[in-house]
N, C-alpha and C positions, 0 to 999 in steps of 0.2 A: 545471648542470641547466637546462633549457626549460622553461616552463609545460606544455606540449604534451608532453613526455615526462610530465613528473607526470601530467597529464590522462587521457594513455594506461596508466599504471601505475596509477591509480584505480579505472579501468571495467574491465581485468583483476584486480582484484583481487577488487571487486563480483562481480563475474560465473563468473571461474574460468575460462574459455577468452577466446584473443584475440579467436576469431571474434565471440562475443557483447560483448565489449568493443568491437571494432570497430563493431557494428552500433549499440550504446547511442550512441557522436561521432561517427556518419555518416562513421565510413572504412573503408578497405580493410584486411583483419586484415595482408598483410604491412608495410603502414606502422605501423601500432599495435606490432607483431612488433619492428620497428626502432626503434623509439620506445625500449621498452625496453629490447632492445638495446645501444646510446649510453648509458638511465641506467645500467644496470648497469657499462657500462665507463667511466663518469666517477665514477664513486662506488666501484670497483674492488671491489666485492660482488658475491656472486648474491642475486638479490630474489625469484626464483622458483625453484620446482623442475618441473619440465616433467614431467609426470607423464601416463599412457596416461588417465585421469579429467581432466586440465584443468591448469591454471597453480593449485601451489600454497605462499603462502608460507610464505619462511624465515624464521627469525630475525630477522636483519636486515632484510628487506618488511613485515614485521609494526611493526617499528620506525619505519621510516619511512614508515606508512601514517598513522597521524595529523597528522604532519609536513607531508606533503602536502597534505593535506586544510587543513589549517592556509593556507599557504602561498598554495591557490589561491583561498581564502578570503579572504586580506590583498589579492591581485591584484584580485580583484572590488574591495574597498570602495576601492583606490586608485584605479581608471577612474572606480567614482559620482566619488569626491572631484573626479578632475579633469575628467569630464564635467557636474559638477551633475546628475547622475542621482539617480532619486527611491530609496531604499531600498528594494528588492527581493525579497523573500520568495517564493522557490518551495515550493511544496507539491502534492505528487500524492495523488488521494484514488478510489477505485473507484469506477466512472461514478453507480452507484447514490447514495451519498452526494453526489458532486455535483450532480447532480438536489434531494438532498431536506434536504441539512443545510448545505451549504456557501454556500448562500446569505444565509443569517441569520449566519451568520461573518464575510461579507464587507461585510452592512451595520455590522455592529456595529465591525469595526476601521474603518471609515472614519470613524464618527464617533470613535472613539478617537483615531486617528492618521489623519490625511488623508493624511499623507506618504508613508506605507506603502504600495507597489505590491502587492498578494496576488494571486502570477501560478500561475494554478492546471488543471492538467492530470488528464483523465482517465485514468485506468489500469488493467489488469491489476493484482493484487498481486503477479504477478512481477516485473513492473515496473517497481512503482512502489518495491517493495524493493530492486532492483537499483540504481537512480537514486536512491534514499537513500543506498546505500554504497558509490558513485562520488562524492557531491557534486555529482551532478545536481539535484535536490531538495534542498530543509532540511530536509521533512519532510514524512512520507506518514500519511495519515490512511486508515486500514481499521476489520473488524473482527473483532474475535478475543474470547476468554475465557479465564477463569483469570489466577494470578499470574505469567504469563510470558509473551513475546512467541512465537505459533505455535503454543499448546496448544488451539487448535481443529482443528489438523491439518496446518498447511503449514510450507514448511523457508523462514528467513530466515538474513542474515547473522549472524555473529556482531558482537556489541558492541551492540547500539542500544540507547535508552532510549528507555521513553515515559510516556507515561500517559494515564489513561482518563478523558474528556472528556463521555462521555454510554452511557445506555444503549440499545441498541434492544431494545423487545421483540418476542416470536415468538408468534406463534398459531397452532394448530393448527386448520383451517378446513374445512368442506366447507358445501354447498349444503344445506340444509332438505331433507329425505328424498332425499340424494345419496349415491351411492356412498362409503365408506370401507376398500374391500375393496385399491382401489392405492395408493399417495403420487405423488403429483405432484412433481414435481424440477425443480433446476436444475441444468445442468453440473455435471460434480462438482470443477472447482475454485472453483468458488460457496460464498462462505460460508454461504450458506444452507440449499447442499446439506450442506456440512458440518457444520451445527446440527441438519437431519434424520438424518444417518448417527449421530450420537450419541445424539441423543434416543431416535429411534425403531429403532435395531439396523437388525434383517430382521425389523421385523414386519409388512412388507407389501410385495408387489411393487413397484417400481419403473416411473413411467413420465417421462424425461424431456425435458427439452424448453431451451430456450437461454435465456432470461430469466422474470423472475420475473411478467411481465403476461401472457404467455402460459399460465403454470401459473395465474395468479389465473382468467385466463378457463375455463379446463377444468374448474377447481374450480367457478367460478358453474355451469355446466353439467350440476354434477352427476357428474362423468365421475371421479372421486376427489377425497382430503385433499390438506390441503398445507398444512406448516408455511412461514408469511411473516413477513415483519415485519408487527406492527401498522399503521406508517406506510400499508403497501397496502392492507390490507383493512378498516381504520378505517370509510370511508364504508359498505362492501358490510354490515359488521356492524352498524352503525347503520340501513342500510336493514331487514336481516331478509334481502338475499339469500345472504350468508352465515353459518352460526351456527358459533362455536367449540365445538370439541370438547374432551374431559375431559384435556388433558394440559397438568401445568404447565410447558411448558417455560422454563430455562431464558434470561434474557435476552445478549445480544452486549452487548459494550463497544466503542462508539468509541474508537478507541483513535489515540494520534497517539505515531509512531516519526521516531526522528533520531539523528543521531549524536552521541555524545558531544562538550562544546565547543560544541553549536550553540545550549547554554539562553538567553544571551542575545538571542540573534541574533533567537529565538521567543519572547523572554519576551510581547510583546504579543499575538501570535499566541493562543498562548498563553490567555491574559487572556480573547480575544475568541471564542476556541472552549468555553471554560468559565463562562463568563459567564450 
């Protein structure tokens, strides 16, 4: 077995087709294709079953998917060891939190741990879950609700654990004698849009729009509601430009997912995001 094959048999497995595993290690899907290929036939197994929906595992891939993960795990901390490299921590978090929470994380584990690198990327939650369940990331910070990882409405891996590190809250907002007749939106694989499609059903047309400064601004205007987080409209509510409406919605959980095996690895992380 090659690092490079495991590597390639991780991001297909994350992902479910070669082509998106290819595109997660920046190669070509027939190399990734052949990658596993070779593991399969040095390990004299089938690891996948090629199926008209995508690569998906058998038995035996299932088996040897922690293995791996393991393995290219140990690989890492042997180069720090022999590079004197500082300890490394990836974490992917939706651009939004990295703007608004991921900062105070970053001061707090320095003075915790100075040692600790916290190498931190923006993302999709497609993403950033797919790069969770390759071992591209340790761990991806979003946000969801309830006691399960995806019961706000999106599909992740199987296996991950996490836990809920803070809450955000949500208000329901329009402008001092401003329309409430539309909702203002975000995309609708936005969590936030996804906190409105539940809260609020079909009780109001729909107008949406790409980010959430953009619906805060249409809502100051008067132009419809808009359920947001707190964090955005804190100041506009303090002013009086915005006043909240009569619904309780609901708050999100920050939530931070990884793979199984990685709790040490996070334990300060950890620490420094719950703090």
């Amino acid at each position: 077995m090659e690092l490079r094959q495991l590597q390639g048999f991780v991001a297909v497995a994350a992902c479910g087709t070669v082509t998106e595993g290819a595109h997660l290690l920046g190669l070509a899907p027939a190399s990734v294709s052949e990658q596993i290929r070779r593991l399969e036939g040095s390990l004299g197994v089938r690891l996948f079953d090629r199926t008209p929906a995508g690569m998906r595992l058998t038995e035996r891939g299932r088996a040897l998917l922690p293995e791996a993960r393991g393995l290219l795990d140990h690989a890492e901390s042997v180069r720090r060891s022999v590079t004197g490299g500082s300890h490394r921590v990836r974490v992917g978090a939706l651009e939004t939190l990295v703007a608004t929470h991921v900062p105070a994380i970053v001061k707090r584990l320095a003075v915790r741990r100075p040692d600790i690198e916290l190498d931190v990327r923006a993302l999709t939650r497609r993403r950033l879950l797919a790069e969770v369940a390759r071992g591209g990331l340790d761990a991806g910070l979003l946000l969801d609700t309830g006691s399960e990882i995806g019961a706000l409405g999106f599909d992740h891996p199987p296996d991950l654990e996490f836990l809920d590190v803070d809450e955000v809250g949500l208000a329901l907002v329009a402008a001092p004698g401003g329309s409430t007749e539309t909702l203002l939106v975000t995309e609708s694989a936005c969590s936030f849009r996804m906190a409105a499609d539940r809260a609020l059903g079909g009780h109001a047309p729909r107008r949406e729009f790409s980010g959430v400064g953009t619906v805060r601004a249409w809502a100051r205007q008067g132009l419809g509601m808009a359920l947001l987080p707190e964090f955005a409209v804190a100041e506009d509510l303090a002013s009086g430009a915005l006043v909240e409406l009569g619904l309780a919605a609901p708050a999100l959980s920050l939530r931070l997912v990884w793979q199984p095996g990685r709790e040490d690895h996070l334990r300060d992380v950890l620490y420094a995001m719950s703090a």
